[in-house]
C-alpha positions as CSV (number, residue, x, y, z in Angstrom):
1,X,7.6,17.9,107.3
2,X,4.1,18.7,105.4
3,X,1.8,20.8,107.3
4,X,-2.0,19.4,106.9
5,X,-5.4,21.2,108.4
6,X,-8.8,18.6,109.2
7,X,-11.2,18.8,111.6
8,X,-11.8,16.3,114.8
9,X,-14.6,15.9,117.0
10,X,-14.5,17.4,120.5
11,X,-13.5,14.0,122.6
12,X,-10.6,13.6,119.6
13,X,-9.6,16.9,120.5
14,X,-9.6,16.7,124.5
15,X,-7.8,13.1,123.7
16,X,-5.5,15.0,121.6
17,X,-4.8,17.6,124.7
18,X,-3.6,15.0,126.6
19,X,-0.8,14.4,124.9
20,X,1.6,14.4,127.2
21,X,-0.2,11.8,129.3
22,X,1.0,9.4,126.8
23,X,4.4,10.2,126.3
24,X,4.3,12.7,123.4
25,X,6.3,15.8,122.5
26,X,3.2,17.6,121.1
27,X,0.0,16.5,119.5
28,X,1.3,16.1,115.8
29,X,4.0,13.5,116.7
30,X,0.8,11.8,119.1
31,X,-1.3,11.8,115.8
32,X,1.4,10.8,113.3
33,X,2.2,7.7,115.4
34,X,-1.7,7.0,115.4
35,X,-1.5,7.3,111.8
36,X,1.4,5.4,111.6
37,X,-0.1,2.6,113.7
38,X,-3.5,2.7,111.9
39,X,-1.6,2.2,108.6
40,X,0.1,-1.0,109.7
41,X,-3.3,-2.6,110.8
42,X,-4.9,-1.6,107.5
43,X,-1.9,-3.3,106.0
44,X,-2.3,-6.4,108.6
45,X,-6.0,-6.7,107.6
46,X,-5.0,-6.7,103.5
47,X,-2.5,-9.3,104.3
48,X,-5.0,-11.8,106.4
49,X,-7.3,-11.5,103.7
50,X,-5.0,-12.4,101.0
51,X,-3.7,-15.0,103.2
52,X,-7.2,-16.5,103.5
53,X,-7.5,-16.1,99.9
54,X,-4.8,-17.8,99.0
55,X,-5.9,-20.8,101.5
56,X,-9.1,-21.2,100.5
57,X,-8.3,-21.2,96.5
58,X,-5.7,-24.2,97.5
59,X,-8.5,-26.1,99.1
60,X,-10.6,-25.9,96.6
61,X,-7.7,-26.3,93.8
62,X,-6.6,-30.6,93.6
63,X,-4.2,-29.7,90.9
64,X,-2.4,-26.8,93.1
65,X,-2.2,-29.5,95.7
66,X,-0.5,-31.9,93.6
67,X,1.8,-29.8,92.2
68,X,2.6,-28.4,95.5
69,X,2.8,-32.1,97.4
70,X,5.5,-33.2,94.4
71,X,7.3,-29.4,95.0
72,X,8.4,-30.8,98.2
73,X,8.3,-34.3,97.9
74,X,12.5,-34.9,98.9
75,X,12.6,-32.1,101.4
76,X,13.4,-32.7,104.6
77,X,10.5,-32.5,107.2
C-alpha cells in the first residue's frame, strides 16, 4: 500500500483520533473508506448530471423522440 503525507485541520484530526469509535482498525483504513465513499458520490453526482443531460437534450430533440417512439414500437409494455 502507498504511503501519502497531507495536512488536516485540528477537528479532522481529533475526528480522525476517534477512530475506533467508528469501527476502524487505525486511522488510514478510517480515511481510505472516506476516500473511498467520497469517490463514489463524486461519481453519483457525474452520473445525475449526465443523466439530466441526456433528458433534457431528448426534450428538446422531436427527431430523437421519433426515432426512439418507432425503436420500441412492437415491444411489449
Amino acid at each position: 500500500m502507498l504511503q501519502a503525507k497531507f495536512s488536516v485541520k485540528e477537528t479532522q484530526a481529533r475526528f480522525l483520533n476517534n477512530y475506533k469509535t467508528y469501527g476502524f482498525k487505525d486511522k488510514s483504513s478510517m480515511l481510505r473508506a472516506a476516500i473511498d465513499n467520497f469517490k463514489k458520490e463524486m461519481e453519483n453526482e457525474r452520473l445525475k448530471q449526465s443523466a439530466d443531460l441526456y433528458s433534457e437534450i431528448y426534450l428538446e430533440d422531436d427527431e430523437l423522440k421519433e426515432i426512439t417512439e418507432t425503436a420500441i414500437t412492437g415491444w411489449p409494455e
